[in-house]
C-alpha positions as CSV (number, residue, x, y, z in Angstrom):
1,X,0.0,0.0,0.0
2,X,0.9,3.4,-1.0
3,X,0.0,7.0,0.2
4,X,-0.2,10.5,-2.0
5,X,-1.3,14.0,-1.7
6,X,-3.0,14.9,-4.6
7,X,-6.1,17.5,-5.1
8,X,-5.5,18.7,-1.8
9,X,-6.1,15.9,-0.2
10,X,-4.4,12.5,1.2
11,X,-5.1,8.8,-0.5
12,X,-4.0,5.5,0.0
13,X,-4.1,3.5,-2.7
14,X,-2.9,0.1,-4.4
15,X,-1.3,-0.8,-7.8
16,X,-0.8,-4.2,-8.7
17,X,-0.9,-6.6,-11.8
18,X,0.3,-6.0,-15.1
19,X,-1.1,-5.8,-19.1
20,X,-2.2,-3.3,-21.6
21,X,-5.3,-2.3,-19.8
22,X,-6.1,-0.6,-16.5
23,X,-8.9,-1.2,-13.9
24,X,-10.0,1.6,-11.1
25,X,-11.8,-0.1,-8.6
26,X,-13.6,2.2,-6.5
27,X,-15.5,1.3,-2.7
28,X,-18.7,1.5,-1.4
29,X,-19.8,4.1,1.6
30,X,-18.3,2.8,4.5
31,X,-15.8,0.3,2.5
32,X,-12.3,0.6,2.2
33,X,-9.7,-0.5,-1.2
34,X,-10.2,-4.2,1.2
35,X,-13.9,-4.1,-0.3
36,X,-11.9,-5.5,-3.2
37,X,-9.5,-8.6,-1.9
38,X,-11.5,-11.2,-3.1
39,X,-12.4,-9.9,-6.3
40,X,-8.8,-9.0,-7.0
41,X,-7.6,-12.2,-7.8
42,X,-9.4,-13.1,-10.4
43,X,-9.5,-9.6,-12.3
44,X,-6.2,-8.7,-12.0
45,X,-4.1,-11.1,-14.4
46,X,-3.3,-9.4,-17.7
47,X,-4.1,-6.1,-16.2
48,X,-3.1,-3.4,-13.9
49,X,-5.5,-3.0,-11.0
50,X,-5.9,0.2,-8.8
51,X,-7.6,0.5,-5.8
52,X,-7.9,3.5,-3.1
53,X,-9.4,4.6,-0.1
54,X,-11.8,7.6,-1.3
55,X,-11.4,11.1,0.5
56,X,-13.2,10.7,4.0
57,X,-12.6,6.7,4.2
58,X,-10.4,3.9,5.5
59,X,-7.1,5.4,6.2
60,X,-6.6,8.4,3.4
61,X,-7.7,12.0,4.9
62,X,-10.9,12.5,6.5
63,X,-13.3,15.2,5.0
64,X,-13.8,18.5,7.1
65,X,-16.8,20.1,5.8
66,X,-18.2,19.4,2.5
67,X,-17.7,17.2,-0.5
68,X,-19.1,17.0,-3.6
69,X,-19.0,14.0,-6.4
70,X,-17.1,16.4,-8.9
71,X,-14.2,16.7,-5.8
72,X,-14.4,12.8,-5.9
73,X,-13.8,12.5,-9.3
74,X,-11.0,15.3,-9.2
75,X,-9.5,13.1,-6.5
76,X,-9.5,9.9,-9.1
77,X,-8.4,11.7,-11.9
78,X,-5.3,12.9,-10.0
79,X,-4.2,10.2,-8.8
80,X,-4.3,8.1,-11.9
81,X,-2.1,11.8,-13.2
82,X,0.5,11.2,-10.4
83,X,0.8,7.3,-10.5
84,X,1.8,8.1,-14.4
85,X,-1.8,6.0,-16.0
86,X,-2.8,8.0,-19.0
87,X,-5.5,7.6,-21.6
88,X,-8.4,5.7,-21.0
89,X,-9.1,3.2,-18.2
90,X,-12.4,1.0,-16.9
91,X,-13.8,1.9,-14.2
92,X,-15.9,-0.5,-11.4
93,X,-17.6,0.9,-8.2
94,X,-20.1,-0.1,-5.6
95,X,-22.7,1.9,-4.3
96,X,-21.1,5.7,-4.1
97,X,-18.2,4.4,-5.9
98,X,-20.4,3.3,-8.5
99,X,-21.5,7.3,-8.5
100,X,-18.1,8.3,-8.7
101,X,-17.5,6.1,-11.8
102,X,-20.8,7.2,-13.6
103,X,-19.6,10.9,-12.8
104,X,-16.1,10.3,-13.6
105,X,-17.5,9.0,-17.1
106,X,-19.2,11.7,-17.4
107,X,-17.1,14.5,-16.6
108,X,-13.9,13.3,-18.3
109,X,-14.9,10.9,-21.2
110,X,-11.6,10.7,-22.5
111,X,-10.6,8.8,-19.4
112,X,-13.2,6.0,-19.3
113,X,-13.1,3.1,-21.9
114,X,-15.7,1.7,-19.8
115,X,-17.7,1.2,-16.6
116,X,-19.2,-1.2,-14.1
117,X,-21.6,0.6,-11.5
118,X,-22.8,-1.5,-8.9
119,X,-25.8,-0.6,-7.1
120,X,-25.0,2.7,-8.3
121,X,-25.5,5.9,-5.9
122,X,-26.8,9.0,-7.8
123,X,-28.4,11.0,-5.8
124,X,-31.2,11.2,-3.4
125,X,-35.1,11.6,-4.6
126,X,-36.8,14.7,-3.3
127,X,-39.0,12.9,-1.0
128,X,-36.0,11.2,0.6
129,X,-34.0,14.2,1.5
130,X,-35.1,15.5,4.5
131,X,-34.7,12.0,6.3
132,X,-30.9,11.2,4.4
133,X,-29.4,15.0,6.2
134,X,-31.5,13.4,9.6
135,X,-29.5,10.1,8.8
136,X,-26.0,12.2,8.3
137,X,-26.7,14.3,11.8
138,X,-28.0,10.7,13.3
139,X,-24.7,9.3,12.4
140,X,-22.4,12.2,13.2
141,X,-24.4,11.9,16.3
142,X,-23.9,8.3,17.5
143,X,-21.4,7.0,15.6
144,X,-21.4,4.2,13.4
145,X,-21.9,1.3,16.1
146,X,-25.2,3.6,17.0
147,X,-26.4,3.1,13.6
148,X,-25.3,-0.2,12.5
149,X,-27.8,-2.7,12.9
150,X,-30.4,-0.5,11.3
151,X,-28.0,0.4,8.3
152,X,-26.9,-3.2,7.9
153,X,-30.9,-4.9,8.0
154,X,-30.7,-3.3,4.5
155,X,-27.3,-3.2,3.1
156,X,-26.5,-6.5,4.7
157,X,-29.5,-8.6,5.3
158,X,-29.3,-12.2,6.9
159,X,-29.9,-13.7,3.1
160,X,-26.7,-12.6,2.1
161,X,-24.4,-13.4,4.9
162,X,-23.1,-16.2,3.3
163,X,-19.6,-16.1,5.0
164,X,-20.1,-15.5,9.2
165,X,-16.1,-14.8,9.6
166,X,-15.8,-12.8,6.2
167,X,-19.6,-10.8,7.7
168,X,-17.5,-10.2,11.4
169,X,-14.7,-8.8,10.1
170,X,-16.6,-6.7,7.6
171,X,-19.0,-5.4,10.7
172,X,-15.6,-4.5,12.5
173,X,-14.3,-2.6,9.9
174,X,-17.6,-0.7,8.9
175,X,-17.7,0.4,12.6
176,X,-14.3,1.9,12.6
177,X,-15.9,4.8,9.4
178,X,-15.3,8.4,10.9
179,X,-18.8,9.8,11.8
180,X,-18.3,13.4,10.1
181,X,-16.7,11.7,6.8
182,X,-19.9,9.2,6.9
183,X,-22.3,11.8,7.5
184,X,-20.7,14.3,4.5
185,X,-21.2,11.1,2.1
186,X,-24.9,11.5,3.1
187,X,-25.0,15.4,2.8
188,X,-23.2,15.1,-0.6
189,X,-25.7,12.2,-2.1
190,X,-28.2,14.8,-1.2
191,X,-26.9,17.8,-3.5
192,X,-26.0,15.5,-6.0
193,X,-26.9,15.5,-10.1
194,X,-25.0,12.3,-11.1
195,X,-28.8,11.0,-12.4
196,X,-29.2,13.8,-14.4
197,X,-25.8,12.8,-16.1
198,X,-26.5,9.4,-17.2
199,X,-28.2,10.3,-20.7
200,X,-24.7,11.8,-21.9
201,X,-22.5,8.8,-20.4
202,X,-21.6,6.7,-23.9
203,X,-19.0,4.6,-22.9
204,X,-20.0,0.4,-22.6
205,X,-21.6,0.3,-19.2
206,X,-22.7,-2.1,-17.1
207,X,-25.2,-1.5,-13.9
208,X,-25.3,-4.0,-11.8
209,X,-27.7,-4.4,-8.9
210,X,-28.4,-7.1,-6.0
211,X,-31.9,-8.7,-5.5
212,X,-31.3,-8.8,-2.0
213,X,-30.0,-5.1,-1.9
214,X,-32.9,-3.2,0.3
215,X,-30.8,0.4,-0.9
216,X,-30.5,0.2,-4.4
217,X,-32.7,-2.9,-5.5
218,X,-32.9,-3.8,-9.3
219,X,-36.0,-1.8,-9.5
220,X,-34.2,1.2,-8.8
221,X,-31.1,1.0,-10.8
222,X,-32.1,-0.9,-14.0
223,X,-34.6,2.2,-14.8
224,X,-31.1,4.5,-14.8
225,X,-29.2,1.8,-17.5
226,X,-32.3,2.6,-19.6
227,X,-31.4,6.2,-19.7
228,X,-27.7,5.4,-21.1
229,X,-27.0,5.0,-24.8
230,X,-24.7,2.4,-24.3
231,X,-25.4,0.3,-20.8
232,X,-26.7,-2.8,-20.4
233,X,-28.6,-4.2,-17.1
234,X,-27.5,-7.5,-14.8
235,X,-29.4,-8.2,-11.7
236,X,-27.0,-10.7,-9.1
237,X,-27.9,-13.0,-5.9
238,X,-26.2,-10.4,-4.2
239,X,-27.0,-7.3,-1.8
240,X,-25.1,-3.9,-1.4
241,X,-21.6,-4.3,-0.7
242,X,-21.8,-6.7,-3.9
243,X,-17.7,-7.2,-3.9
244,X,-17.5,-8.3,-0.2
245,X,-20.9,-10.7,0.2
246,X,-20.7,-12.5,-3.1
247,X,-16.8,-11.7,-5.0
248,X,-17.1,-14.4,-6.8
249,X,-20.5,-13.1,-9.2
250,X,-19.1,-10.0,-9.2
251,X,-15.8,-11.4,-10.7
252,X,-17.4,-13.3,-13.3
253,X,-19.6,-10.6,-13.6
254,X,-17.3,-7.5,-14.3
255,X,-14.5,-9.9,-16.3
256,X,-17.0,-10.7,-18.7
257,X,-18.4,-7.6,-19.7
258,X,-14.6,-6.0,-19.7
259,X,-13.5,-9.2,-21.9
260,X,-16.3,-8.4,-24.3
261,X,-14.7,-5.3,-24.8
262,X,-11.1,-6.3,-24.9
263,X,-10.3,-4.4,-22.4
């Protein structure tokens, strides 16, 4: 593991693997570049992987006062500047990080060659606003472990708790999140205009979603693939944190669609 200052901020981050093509693998809320181990494995021959902690998580800089998903995005576009990967590279995220892909895409589409968005995070419905900024100030309030069990009946639901010692450590690590890095994730879903982007995203996409996933079930993200030109739609046996509770769909899953692509 690595660290780096770039866009005014602090990141740890992973390279590994080598090849002609480049995957960014980008966390879930609450998750850490670990989201990814055992996934890793199988994606990374005959490519170079990288992963990160995002600004706010895991063990790069913690966010004091607002964020925004454009800042995200800066943050990945340095860093793939300072680690020396130019041209165009696939992006992958979970959750948020699938927001930060679909934004990346669209903000800087001479970056992306292509993207996998997992039970993507776009932003927050009108009706749902008021009671996402009381989750951020419930959370800033308590703490993760005072918000846990009620986050986790839908993000990590008995169905999908396939592994008990993989589901322990993730708990333990999810409880470690910063509360005022948490709660700005929450704020900045709230201000955010990622959906509105979609439409002018024309990369290859693929949007992924979990049947189990109470958050961001298929009937919520397959409607957003059918407002990109060029995305297709996959529903998985899976929940939210797709990468941790079932790797090895989401292998399969993101090699495919890359391989279809030669990328």
């Amino acid at each position: 593991m690595e660290w780096i200052e770039v866009n005014g901020t602090s990141l740890r981050y992973d390279l590994s693997g080598e090849g002609p093509a480049t995957l960014v693998l980008v966390h879930e809320m609450g998750g850490t570049l670990e989201s990814w181990d055992q996934v890793l494995p199988a994606l990374r021959p005959g490519r170079r992987i990288l992963r990160y902690d995002t600004r706010g998580a895991g063990q790069s800089e913690k966010i004091a006062g607002a964020v925004s998903f454009d800042v995200m995005t800066a943050d990945l576009i340095a860093l793939l500047d300072a680690v020396g990967i130019d041209g165009k590279v696939a992006l992958a995220g979970c959750a948020v990080g699938g927001g930060i892909v679909l934004n990346t895409a669209a903000r800087h589409p001479g970056r992306v060659a292509a993207l996998v968005a997992m039970g993507p995070a776009t932003g927050v419905a009108p009706d749902r606003r008021a009671a996402t900024l009381e989750r951020a100030a419930e959370i800033a309030r308590l703490g993760p472990r005072g918000v846990i069990e009620a986050s986790f009946a839908g993000s990590y639901p008995p169905e999908v708790r396939f592994d008990a010692a993989q589901y322990r450590r993730f708990r333990a690590r999810w409880l470690a999140n910063d509360p005022e890095s948490y709660a700005a994730i929450y704020r900045m879903l709230v201000d955010a205009t990622v959906t509105q982007a979609l439409p002018g995203i024309a990369c290859p996409a693929l949007l992924l979603a979990g049947v189990h996933d109470r958050l961001r079930p298929p009937a919520l993200v397959e409607p957003l693939a059918a407002t990109m030109p060029n995305a297709r739609f996959q529903a998985l046996e899976s929940g939210h944190f797709m990468a941790v509770q079932t790797p090895v769909l989401v292998a399969e899953a993101i090699g495919t669609f890359l391989a279809s692509l030669g990328l």
